[in-house]
C-alpha positions as CSV (number, residue, x, y, z in Angstrom):
1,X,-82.2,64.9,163.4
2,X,-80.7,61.7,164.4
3,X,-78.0,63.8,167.1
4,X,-81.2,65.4,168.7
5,X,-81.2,64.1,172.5
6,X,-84.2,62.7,174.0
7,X,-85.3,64.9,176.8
8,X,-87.3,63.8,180.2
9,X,-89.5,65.8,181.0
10,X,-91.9,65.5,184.5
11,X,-95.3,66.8,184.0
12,X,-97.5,67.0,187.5
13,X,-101.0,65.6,186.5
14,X,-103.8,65.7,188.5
15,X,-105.2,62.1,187.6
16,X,-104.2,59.5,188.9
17,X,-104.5,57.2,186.6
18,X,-102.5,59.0,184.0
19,X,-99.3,59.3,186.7
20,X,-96.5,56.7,184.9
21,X,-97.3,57.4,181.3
22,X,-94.8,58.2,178.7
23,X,-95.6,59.8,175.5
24,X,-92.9,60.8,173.3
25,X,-93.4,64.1,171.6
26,X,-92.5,64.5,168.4
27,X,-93.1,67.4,166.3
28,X,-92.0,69.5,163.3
29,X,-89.8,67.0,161.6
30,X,-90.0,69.3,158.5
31,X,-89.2,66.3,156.1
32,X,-87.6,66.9,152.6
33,X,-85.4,65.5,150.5
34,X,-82.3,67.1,152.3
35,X,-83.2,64.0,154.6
36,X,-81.6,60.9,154.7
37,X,-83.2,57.6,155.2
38,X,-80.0,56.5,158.2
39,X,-81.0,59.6,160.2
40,X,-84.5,59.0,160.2
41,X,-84.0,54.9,160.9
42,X,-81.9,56.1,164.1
43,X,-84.3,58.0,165.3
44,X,-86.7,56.0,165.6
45,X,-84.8,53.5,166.8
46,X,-84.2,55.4,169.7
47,X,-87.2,56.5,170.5
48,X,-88.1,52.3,170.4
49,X,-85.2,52.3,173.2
50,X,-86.9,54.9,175.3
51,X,-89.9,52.4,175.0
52,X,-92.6,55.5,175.1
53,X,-96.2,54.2,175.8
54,X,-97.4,56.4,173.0
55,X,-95.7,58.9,170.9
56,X,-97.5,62.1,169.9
57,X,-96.5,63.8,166.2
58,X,-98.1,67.4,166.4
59,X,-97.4,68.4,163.1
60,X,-95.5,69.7,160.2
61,X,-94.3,66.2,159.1
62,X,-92.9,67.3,155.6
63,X,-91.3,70.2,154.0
64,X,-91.7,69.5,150.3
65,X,-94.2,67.8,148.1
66,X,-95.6,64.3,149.7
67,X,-93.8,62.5,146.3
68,X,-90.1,64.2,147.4
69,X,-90.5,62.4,150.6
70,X,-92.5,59.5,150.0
71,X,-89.3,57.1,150.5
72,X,-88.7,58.5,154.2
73,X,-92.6,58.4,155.5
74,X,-93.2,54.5,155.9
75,X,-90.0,54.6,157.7
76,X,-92.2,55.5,160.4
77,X,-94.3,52.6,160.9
78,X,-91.2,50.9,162.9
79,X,-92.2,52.9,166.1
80,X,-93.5,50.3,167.6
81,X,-96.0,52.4,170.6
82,X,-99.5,53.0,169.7
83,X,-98.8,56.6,167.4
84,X,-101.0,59.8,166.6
85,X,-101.0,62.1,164.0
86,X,-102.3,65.4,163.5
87,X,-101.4,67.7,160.6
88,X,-99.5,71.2,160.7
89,X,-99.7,74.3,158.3
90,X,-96.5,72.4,156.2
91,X,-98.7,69.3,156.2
92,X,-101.6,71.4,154.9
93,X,-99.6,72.9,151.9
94,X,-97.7,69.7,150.3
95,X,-100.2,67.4,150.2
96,X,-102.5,66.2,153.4
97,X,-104.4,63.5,151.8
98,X,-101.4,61.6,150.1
99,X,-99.8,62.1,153.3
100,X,-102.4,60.6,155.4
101,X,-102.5,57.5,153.2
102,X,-99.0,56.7,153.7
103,X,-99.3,57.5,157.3
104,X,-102.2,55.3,157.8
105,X,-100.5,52.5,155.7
106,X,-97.8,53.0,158.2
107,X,-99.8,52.1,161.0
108,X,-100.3,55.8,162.7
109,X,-103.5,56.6,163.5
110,X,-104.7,60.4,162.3
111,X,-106.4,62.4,165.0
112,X,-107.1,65.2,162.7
113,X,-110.7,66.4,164.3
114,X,-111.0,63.1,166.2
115,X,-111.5,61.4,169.5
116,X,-110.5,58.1,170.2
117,X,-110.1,56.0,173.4
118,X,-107.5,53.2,174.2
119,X,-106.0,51.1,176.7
120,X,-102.6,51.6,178.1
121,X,-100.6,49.5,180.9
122,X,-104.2,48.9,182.0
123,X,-105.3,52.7,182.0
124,X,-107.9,54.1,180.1
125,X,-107.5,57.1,178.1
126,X,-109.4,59.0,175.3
127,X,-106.8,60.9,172.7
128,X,-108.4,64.3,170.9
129,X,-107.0,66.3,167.8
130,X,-107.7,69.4,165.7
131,X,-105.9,69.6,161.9
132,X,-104.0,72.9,161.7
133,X,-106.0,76.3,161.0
134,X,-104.3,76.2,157.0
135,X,-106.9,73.3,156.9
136,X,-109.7,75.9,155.7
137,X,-107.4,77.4,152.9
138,X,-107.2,74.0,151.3
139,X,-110.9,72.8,151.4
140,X,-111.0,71.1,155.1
141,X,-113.2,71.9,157.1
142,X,-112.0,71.8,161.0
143,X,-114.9,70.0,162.6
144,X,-115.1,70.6,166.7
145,X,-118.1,67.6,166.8
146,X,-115.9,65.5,168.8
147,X,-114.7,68.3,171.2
148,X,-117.9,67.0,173.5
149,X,-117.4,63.4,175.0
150,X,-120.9,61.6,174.2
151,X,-119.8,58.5,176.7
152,X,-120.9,59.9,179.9
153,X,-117.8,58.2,181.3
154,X,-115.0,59.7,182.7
155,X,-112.0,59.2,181.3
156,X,-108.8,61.4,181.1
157,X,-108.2,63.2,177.9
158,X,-104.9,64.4,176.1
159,X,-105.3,66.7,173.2
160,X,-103.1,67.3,170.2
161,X,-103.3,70.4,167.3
162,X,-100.4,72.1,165.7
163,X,-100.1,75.8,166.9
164,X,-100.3,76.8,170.8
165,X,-103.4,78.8,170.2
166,X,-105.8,76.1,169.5
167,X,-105.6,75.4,173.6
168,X,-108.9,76.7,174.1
169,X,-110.4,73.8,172.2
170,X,-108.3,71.5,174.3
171,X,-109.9,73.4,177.5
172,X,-113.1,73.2,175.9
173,X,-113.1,69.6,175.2
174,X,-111.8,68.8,179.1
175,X,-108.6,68.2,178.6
176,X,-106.0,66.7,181.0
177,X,-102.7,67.6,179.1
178,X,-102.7,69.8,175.6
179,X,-99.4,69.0,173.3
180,X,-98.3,71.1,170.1
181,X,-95.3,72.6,168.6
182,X,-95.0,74.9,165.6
183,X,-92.8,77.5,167.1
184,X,-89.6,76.2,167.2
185,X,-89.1,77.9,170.3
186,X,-88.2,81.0,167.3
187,X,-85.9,79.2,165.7
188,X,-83.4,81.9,165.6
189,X,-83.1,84.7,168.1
190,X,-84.6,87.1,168.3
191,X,-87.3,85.9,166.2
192,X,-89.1,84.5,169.0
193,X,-90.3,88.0,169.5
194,X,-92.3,87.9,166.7
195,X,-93.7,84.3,167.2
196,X,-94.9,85.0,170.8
197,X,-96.8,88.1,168.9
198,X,-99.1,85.6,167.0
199,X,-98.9,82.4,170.1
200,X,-99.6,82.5,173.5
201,X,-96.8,80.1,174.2
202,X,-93.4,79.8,173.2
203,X,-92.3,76.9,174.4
204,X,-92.1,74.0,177.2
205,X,-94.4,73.4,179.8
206,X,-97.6,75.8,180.6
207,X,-100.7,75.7,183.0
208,X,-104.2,77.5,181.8
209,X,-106.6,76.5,184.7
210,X,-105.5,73.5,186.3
211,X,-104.3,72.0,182.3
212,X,-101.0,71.2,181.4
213,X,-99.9,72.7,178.2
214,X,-96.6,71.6,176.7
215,X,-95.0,73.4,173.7
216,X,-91.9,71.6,171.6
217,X,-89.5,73.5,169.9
218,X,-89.4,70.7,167.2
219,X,-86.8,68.5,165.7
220,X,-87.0,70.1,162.6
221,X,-86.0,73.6,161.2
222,X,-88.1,76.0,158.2
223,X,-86.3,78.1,155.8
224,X,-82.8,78.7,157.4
225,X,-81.8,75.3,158.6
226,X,-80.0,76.7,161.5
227,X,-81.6,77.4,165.0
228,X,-80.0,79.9,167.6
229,X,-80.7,80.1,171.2
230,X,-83.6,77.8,170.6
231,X,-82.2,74.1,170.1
232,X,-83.9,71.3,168.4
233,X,-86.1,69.3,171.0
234,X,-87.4,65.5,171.1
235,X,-89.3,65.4,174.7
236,X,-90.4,62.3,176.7
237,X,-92.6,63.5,178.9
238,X,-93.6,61.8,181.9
239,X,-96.8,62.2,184.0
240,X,-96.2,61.8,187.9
């Protein structure tokens, strides 16, 4: 993970008081014990260097039981830009709510069916997330409450959830920019075939009616730790 290079990325925006920003997307780290703590410290040491102004984890964290990996998770809370959290399938299935307690005693903030609103470099900006559709399989309901803004005000939203399809609930809430991952760009050709059978995106940037959609392949990899024609991807993105 720690050889992945951090990619720029330009993403047009039609607010001008988002144009500037930098979030750092980071997503499917797949976590497991097969991890060492050196790769992880260098990663997020360079992401500190990149100096993001928020950094964006869109799921699957772990890959193994929350107590395989509890060592490697409060690693995390040396980012040092404002962070949010929202949970993936693999979050779902090793343990959500141990994982959200480290994560929150870490200092990330978890946007799983929640809306909050912060101040950046002087701009004003409301942050929105769905937990990922295994939520339901484990007990968790996906609450869409927040999806409506109840300030009256307007101020630009960014959206994170887990899979590409969940983008309608990022159109639905208003949404400037929509971020997720979960596809691994298909990993291995020619999977991606069969991923773009289930998502409406594969990867990179999008547009669905005037919103930006961006789709990382992930740092991480799921059952065959090899990727082919679909390399491992840690994007800054940048709104102009």
């Amino acid at each position: 993970m720690h050889c992945v290079p951090i990619e720029r990325i330009e993403i047009a925006t039609r607010c001008d008081s988002l144009r500037g920003l930098k979030i750092l997307h980071l997503s499917d780290l797949h976590l497991s014990p097969r991890h060492r703590a050196a790769d992880l410290n260098r990663l997020v040491e360079r992401i500190n260097e990149n100096a993001p102004d928020l950094i964006a984890l869109t799921g699957d964290l772990i890959d193994a039981p929350v107590h395989r990996v509890r060592s490697l998770i409060p690693l995390l809370g040396a980012l040092e830009a404002p962070t949010f959290f929202v949970s993936g399938n693999h979050d779902q299935v090793y343990g959500y709510r141990p994982l959200v307690t480290l994560l929150e005693k870490a200092g990330i903030t978890i946007l799983d069916s929640r809306r909050q609103r912060l101040r950046i470099g002087g701009r004003e900006i409301e942050l929105a997330g769905l937990p990922d559709r295994f939520a339901s399989l484990f007990g968790r309901r996906r609450n869409f409450g927040h999806l409506d803004s109840e300030s009256g005000v307007e101020v630009p939203l960014i959206f994170l959830a887990h899979q590409p399809k969940d983008y309608r609930y990022a159109q639905r809430a208003g949404s400037e920019l929509f971020l997720c991952g979960h596809t691994h760009g298909g990993q291995i050709w020619p999977f991606h075939w069969l991923v773009r059978m289930s998502q409406p995106f594969l990867e990179g940037l999008h547009r669905v009616e005037g919103m930006a959609v961006f789709v990382s392949r992930g740092v991480g990899t799921w059952g065959i730790h090899r990727r082919f024609r679909a390399p491992a991807q840690l994007p800054l993105l940048v709104l102009v």
